[in-house]
MOPAC internal coordinates of N, CA, C and O (Angstrom, degrees):
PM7 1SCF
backbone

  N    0.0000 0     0.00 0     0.00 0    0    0    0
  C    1.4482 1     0.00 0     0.00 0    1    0    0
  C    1.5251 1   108.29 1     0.00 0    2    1    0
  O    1.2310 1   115.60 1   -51.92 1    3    2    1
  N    1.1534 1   125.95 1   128.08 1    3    2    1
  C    1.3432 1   135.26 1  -141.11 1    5    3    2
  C    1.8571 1    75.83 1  -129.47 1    6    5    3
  O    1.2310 1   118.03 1   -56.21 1    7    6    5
  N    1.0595 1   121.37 1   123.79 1    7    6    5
  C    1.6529 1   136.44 1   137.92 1    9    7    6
  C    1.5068 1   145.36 1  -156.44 1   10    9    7
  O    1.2310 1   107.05 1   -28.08 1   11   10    9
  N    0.9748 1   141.72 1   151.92 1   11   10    9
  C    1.2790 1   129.02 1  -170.18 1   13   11   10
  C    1.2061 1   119.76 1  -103.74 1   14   13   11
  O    1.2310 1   119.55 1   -23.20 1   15   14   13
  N    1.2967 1   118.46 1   156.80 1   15   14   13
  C    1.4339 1   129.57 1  -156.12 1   17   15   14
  C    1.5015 1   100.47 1   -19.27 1   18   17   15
  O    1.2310 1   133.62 1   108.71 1   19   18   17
  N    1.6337 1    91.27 1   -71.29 1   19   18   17
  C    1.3992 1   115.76 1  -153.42 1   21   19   18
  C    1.7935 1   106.95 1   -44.47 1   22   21   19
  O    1.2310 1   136.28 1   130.43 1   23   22   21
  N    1.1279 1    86.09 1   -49.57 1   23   22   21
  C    1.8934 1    92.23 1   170.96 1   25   23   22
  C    1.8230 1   117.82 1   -44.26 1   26   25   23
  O    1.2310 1   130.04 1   122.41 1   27   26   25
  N    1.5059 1    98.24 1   -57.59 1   27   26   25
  C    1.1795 1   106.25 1   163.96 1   29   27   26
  C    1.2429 1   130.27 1   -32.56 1   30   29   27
  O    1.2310 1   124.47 1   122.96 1   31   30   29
  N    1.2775 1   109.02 1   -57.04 1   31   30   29
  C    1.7496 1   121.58 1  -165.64 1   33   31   30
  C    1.8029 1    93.22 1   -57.32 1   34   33   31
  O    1.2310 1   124.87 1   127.90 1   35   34   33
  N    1.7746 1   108.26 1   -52.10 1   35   34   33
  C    0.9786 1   113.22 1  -166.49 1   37   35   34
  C    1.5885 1   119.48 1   -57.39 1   38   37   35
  O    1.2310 1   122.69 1   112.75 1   39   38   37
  N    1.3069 1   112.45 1   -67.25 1   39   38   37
  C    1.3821 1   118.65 1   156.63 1   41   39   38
  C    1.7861 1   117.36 1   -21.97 1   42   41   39
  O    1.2310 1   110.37 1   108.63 1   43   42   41
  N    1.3517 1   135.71 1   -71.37 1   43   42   41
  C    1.3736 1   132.74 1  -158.22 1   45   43   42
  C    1.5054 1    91.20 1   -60.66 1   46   45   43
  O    1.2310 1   120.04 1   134.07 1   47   46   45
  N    1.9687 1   117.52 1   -45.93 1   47   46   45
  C    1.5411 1    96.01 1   177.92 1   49   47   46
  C    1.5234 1   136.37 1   -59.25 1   50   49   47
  O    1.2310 1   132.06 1   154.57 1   51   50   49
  N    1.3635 1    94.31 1   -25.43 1   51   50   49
  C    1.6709 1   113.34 1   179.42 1   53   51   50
  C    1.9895 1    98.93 1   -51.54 1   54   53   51
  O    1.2310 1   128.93 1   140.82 1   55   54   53
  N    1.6558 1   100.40 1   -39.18 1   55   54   53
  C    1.5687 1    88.46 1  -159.27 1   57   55   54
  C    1.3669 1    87.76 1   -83.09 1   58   57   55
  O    1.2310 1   108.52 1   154.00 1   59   58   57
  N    1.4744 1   139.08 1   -26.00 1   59   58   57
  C    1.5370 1   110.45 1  -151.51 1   61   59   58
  C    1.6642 1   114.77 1  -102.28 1   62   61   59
  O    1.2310 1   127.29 1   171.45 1   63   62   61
  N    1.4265 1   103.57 1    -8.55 1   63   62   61
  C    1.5160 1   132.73 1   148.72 1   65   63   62
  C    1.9827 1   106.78 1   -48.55 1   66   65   63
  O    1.2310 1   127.12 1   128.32 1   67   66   65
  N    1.1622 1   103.91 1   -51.68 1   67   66   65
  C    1.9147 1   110.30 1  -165.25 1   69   67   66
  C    1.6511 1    93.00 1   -89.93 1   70   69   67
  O    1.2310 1   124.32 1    91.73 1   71   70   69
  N    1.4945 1   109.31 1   -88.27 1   71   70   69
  C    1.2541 1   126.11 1  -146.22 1   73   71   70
  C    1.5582 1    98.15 1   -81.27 1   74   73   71
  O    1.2310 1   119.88 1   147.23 1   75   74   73
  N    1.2305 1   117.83 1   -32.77 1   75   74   73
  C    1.7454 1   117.51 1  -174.79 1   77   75   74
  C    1.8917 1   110.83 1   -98.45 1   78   77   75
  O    1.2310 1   119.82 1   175.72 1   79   78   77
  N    1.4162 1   117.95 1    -4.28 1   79   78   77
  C    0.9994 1   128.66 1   127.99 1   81   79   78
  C    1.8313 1    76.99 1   108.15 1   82   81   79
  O    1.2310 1   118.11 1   112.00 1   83   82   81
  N    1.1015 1   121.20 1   -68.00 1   83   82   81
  C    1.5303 1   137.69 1   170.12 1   85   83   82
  C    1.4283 1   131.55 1  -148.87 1   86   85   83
  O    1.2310 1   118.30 1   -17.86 1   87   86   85
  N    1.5626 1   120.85 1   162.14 1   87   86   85
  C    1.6509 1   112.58 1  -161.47 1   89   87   86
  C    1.6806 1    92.22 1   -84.57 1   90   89   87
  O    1.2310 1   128.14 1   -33.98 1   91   90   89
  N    1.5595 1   101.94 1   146.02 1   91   90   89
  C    1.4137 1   102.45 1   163.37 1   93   91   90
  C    1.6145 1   110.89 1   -74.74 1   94   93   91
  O    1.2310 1   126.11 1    -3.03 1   95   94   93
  N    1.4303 1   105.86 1   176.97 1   95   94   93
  C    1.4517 1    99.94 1  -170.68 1   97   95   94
  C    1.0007 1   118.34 1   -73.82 1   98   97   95
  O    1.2310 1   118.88 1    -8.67 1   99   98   97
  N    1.6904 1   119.74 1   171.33 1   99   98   97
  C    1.5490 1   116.45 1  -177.71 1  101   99   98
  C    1.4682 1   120.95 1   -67.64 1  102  101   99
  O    1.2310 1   117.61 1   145.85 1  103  102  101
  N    1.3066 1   122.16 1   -34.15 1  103  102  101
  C    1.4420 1   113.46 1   140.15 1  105  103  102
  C    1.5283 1   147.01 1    -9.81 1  106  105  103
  O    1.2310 1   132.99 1   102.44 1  107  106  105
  N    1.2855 1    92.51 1   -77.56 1  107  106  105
  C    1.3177 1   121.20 1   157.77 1  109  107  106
  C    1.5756 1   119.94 1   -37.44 1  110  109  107
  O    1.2310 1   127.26 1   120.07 1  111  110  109
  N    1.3701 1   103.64 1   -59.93 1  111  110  109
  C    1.0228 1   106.57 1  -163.64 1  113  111  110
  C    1.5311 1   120.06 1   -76.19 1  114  113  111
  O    1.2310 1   123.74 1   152.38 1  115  114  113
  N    1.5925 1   110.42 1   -27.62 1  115  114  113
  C    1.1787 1   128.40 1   157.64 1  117  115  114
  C    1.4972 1   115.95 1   -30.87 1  118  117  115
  O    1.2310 1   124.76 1   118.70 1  119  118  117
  N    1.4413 1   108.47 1   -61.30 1  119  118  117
  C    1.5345 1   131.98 1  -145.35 1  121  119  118
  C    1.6560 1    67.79 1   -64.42 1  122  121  119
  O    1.2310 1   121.24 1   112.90 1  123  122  121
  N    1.7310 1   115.23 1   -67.10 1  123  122  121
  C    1.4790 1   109.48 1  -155.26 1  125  123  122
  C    1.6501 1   122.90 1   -51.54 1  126  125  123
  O    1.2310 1   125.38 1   150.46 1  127  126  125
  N    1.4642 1   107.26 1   -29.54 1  127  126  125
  C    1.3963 1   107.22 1   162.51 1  129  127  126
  C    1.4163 1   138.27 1   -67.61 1  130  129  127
  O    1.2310 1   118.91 1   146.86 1  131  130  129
  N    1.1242 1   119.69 1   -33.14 1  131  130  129
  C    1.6160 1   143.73 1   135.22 1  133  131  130
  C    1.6507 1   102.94 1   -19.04 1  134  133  131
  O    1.2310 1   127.15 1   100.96 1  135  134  133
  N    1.3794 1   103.86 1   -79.04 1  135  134  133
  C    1.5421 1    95.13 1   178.08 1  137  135  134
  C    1.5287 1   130.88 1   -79.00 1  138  137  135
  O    1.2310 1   122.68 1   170.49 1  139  138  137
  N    1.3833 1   112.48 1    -9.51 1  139  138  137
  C    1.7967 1   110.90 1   156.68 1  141  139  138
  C    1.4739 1   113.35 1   -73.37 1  142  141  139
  O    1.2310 1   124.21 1   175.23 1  143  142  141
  N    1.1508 1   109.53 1    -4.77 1  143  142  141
  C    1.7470 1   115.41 1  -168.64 1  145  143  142
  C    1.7398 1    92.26 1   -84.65 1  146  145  143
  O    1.2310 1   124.16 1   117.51 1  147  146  145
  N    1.6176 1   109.62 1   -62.49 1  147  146  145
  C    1.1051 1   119.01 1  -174.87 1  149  147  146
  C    1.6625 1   106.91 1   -62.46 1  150  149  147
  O    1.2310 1   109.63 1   155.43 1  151  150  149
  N    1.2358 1   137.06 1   -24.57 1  151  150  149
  C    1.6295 1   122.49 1   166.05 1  153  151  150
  C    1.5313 1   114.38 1   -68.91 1  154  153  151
  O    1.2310 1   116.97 1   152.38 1  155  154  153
  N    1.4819 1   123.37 1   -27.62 1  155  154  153
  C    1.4358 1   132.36 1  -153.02 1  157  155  154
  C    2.1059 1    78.63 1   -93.21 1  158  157  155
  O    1.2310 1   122.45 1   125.43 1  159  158  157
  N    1.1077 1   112.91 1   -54.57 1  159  158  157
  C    1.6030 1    96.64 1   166.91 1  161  159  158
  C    1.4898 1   139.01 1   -75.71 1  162  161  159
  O    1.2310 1   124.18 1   175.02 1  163  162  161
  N    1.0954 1   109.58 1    -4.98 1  163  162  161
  C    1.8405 1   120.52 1   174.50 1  165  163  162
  C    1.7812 1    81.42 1   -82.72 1  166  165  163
  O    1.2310 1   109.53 1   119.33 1  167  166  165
  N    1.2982 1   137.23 1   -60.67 1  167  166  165
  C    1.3619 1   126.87 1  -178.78 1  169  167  166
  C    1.6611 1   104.98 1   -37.01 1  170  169  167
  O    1.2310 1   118.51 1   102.81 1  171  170  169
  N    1.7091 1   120.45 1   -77.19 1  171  170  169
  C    1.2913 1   125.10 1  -137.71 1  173  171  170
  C    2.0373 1    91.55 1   -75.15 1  174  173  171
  O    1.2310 1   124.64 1   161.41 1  175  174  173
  N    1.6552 1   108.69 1   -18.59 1  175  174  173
  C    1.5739 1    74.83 1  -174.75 1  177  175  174
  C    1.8547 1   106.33 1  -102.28 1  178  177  175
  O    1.2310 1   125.82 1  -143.82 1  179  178  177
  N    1.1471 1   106.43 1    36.18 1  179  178  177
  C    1.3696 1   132.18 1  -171.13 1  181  179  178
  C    1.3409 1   103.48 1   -84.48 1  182  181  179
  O    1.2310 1   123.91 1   107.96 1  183  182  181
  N    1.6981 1   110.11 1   -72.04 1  183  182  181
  C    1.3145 1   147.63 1  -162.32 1  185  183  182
  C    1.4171 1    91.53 1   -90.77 1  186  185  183
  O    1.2310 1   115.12 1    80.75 1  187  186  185
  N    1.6415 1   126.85 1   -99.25 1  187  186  185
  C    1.5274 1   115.95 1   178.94 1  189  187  186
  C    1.3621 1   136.06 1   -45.85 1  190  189  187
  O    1.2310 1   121.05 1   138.88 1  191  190  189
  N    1.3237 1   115.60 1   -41.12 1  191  190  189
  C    1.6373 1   118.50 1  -170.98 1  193  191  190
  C    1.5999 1    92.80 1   -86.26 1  194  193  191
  O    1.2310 1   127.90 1    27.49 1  195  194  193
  N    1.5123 1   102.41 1  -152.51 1  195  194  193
  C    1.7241 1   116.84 1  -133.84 1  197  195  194
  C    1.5028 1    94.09 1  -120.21 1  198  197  195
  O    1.2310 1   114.91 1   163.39 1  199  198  197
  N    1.8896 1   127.26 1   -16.61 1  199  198  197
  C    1.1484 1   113.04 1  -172.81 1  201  199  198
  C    1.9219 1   100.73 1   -84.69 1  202  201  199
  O    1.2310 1   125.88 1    -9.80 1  203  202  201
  N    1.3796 1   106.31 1   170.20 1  203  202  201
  C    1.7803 1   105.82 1  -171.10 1  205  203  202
  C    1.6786 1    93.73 1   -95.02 1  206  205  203
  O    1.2310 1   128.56 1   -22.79 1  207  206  205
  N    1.4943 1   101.12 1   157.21 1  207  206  205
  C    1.4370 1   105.06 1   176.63 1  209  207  206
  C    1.6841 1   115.76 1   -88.88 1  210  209  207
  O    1.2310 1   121.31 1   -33.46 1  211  210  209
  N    1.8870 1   115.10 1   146.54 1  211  210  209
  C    1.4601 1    92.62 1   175.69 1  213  211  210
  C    1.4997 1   110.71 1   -82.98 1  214  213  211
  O    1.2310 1   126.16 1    18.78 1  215  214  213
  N    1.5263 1   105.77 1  -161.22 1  215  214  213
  C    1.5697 1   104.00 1   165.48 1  217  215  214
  C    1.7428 1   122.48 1   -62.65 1  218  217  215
  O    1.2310 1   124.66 1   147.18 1  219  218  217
  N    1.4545 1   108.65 1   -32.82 1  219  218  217
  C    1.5864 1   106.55 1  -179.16 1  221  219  218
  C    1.0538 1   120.27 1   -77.66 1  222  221  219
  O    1.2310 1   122.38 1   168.34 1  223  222  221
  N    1.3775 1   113.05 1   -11.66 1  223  222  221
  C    1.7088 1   120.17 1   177.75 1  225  223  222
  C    1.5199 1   108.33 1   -73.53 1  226  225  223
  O    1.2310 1   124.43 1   152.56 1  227  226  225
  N    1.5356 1   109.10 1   -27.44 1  227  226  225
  C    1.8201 1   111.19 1  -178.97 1  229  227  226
  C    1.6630 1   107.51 1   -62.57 1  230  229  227
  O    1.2310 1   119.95 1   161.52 1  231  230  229
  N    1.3484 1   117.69 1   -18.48 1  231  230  229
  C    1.5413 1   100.42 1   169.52 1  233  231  230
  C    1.2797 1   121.42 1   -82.17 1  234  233  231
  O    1.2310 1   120.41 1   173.70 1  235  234  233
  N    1.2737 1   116.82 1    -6.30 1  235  234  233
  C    1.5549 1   115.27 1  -156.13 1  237  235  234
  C    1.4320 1    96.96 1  -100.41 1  238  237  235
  O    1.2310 1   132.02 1   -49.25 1  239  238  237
  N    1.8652 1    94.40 1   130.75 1  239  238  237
  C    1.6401 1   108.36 1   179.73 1  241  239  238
  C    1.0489 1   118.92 1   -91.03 1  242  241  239
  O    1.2310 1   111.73 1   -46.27 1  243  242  241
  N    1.2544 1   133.18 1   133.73 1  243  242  241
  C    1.5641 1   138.60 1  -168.72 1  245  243  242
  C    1.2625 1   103.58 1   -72.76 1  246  245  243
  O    1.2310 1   103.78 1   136.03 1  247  246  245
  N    1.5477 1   147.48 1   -43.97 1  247  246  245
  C    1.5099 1   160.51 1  -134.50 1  249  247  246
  C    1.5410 1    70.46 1  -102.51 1  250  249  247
  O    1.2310 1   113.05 1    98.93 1  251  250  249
  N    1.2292 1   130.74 1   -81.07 1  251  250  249
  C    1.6860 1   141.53 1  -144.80 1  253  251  250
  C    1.5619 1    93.00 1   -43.60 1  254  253  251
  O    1.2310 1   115.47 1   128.57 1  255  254  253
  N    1.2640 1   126.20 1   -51.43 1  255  254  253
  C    1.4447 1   136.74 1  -141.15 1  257  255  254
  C    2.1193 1    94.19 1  -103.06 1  258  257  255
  O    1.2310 1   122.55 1   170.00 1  259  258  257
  N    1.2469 1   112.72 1   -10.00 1  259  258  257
  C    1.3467 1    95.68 1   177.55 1  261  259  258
  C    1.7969 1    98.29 1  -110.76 1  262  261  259
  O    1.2310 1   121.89 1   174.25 1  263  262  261
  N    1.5203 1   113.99 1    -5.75 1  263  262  261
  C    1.0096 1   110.16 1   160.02 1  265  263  262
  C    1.7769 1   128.38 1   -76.29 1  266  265  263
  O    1.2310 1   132.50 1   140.75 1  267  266  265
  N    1.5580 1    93.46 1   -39.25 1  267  266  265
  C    1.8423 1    82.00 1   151.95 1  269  267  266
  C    1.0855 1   130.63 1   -76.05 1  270  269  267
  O    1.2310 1   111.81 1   163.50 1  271  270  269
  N    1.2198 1   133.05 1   -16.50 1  271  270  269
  C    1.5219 1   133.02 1   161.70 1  273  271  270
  C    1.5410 1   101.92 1   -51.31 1  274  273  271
  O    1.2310 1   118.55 1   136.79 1  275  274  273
  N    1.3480 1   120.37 1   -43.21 1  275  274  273
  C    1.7158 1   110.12 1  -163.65 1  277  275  274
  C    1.8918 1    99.51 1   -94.14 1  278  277  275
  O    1.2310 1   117.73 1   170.27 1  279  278  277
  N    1.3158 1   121.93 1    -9.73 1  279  278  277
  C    1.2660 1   119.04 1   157.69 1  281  279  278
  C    1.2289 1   131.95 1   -43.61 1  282  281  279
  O    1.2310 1   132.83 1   120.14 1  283  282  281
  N    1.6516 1    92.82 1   -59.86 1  283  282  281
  C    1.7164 1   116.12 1  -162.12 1  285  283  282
  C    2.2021 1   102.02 1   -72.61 1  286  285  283
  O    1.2310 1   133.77 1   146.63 1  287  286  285
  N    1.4871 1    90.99 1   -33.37 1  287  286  285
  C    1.5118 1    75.37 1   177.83 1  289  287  286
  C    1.0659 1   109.40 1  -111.48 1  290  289  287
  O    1.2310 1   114.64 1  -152.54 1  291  290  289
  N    1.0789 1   127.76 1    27.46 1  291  290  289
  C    1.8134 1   129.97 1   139.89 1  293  291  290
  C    1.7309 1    96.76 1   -71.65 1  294  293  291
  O    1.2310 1   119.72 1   107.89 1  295  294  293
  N    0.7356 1   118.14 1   -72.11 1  295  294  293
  C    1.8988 1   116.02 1  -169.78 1  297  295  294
  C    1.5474 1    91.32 1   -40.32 1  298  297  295
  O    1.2310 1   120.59 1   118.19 1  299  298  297
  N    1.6239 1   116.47 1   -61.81 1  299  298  297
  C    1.8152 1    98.85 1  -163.96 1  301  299  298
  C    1.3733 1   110.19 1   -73.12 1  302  301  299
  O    1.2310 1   113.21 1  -177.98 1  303  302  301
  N    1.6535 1   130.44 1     2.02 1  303  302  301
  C    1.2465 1   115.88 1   159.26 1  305  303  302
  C    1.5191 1   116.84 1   -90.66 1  306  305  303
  O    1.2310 1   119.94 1   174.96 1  307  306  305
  N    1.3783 1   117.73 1    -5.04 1  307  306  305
  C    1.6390 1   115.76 1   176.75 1  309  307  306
  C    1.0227 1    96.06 1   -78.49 1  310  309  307
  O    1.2310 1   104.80 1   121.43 1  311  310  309
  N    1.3130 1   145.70 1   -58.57 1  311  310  309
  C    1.5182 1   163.37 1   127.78 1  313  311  310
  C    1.2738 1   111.17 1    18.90 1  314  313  311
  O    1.2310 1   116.23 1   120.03 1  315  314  313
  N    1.3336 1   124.78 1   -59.97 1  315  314  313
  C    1.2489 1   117.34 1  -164.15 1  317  315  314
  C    2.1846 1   111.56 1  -108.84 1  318  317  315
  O    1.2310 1   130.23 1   177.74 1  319  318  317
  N    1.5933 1    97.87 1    -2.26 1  319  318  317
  C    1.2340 1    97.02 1   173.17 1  321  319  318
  C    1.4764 1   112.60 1   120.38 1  322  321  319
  O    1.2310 1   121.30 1   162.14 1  323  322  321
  N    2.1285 1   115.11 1   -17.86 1  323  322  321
  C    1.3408 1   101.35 1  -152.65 1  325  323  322
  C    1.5551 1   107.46 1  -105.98 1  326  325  323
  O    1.2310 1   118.99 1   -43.70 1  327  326  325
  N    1.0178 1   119.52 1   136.30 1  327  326  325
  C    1.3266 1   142.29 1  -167.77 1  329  327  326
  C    1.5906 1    93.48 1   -89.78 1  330  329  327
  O    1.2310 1   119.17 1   -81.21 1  331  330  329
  N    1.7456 1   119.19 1    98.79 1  331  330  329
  C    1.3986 1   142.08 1  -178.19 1  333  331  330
  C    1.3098 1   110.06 1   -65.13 1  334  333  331
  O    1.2310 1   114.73 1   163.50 1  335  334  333
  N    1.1940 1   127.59 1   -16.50 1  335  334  333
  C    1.6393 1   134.87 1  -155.49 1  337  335  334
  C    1.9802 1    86.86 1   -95.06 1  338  337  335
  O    1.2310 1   132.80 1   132.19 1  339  338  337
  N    1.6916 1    92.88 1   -47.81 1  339  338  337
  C    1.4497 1    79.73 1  -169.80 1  341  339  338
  C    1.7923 1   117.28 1  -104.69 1  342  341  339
  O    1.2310 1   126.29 1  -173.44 1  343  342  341
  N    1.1446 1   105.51 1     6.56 1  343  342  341
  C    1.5860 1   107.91 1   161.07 1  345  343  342
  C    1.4429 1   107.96 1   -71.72 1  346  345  343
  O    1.2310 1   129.81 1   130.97 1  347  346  345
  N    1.0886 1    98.70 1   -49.03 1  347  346  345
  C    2.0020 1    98.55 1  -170.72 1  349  347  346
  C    1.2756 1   101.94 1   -52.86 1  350  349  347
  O    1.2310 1   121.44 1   134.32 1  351  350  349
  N    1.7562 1   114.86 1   -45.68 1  351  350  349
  C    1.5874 1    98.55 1  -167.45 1  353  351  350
  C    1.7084 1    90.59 1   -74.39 1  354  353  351
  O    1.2310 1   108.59 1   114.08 1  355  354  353
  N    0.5764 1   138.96 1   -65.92 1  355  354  353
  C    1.6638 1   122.63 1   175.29 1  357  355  354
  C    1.2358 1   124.19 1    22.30 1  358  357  355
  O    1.2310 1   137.31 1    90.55 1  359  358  357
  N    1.6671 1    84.08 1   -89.45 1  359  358  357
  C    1.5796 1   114.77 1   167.57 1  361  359  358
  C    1.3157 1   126.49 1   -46.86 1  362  361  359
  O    1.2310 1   113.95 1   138.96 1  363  362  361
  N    1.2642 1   129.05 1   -41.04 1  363  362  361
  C    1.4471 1   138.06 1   150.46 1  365  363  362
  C    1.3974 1   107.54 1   -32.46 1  366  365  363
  O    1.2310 1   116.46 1   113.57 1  367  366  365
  N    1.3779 1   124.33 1   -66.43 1  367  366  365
  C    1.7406 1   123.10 1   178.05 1  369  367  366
  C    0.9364 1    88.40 1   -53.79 1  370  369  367
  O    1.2310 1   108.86 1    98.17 1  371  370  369
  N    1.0988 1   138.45 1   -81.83 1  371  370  369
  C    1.4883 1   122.67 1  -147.86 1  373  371  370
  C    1.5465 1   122.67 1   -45.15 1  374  373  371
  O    1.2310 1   123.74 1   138.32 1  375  374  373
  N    0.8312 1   110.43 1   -41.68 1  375  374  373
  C    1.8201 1   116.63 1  -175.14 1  377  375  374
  C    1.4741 1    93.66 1   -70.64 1  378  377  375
  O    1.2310 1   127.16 1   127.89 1  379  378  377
  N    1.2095 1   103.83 1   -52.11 1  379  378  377
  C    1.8818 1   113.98 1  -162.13 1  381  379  378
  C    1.6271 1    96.36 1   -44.44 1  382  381  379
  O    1.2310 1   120.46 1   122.59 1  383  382  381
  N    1.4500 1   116.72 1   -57.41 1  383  382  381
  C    1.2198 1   108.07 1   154.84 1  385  383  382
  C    1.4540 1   159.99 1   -52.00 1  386  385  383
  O    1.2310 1   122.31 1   140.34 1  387  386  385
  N    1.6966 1   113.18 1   -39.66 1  387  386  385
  C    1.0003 1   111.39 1  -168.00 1  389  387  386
  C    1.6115 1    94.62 1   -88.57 1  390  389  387
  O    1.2310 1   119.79 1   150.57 1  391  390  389
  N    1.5766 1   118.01 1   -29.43 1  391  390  389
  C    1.3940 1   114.38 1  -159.84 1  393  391  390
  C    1.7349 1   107.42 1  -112.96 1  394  393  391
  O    1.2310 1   122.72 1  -143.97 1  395  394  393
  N    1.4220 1   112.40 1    36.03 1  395  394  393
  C    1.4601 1   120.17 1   176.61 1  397  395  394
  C    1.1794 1   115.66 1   -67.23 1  398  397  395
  O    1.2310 1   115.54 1   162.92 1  399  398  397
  N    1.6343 1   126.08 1   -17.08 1  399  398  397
  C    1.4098 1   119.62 1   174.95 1  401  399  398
  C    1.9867 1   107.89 1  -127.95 1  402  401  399
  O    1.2310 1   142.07 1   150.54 1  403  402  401
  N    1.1610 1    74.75 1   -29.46 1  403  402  401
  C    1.9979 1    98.44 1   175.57 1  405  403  402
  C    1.5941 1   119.68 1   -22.06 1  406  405  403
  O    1.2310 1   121.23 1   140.41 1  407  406  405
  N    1.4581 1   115.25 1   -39.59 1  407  406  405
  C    1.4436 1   101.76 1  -170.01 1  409  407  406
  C    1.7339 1   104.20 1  -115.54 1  410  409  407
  O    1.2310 1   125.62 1   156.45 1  411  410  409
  N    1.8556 1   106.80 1   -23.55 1  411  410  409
  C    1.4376 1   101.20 1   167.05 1  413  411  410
  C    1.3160 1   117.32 1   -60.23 1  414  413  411
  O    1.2310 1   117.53 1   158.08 1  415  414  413
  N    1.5906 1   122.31 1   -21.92 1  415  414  413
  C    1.4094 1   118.52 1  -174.13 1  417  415  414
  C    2.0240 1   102.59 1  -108.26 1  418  417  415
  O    1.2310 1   125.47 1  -123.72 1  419  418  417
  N    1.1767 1   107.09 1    56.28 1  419  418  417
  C    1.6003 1   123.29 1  -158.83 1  421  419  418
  C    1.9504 1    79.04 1  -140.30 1  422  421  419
  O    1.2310 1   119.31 1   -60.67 1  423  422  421
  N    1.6665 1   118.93 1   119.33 1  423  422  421
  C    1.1982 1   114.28 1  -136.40 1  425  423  422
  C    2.1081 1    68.27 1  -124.19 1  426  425  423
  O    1.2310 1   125.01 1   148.65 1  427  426  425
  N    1.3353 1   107.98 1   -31.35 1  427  426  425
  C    1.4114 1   120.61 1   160.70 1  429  427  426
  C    2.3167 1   121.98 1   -49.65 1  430  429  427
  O    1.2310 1   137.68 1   178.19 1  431  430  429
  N    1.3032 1    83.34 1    -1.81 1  431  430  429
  C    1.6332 1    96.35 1   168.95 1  433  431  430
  C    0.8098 1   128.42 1  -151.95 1  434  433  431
  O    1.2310 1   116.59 1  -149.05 1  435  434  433
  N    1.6930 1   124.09 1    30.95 1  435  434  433
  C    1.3233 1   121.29 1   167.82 1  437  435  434
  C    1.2132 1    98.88 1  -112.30 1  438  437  435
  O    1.2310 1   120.10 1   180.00 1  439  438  437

């Protein structure tokens, strides 16, 4: 399934409008992103970093858990007004600018 942000944003509201009935608060919703953040990293320093994984960590899907990460702040950007399609390109200028020479001349990555 091929869509773009913008679709996205639209879609998760479609479900939490119908099937999720309404968004919890931005609070709330924070807290919940906070803790999908912290599962999507109990995974990566599981698998990449240096601590060992237990047995309950072998169910947990890395894709599943960075997809609720990009859920939860789709809702707090419907929530709060911001249109993701066009912050990112934003954000793109911005780097494009500030960091056009910044990391090739970063002597820490070559």
């Amino acid at each position: 399934m091929d869509i773009t942000i913008r679709e996205a944003q639209q879609q998760v509201d479609n479900w939490i409008t119908t099937v999720g009935v309404r968004y919890f608060n931005e609070l709330t919703n924070l807290g919940i992103l906070m803790e999908e953040v912290g599962e999507l990293s109990r995974i990566m320093v599981r698998k990449y970093g240096e601590q060992s994984a237990k047995e309950s960590d072998n169910k947990k899907n890395m894709a599943d858990e960075m997809a609720d990460v990009l859920w939860v702040l789709m809702c707090l950007a419907n929530q709060t007004g911001v249109d993701l399609t066009e912050a990112l390109g934003k954000n793109f200028e911005k780097k494009n600018i500030r960091d056009a020479e910044r990391h090739k001349n970063n002597d820490k990555l070559k």
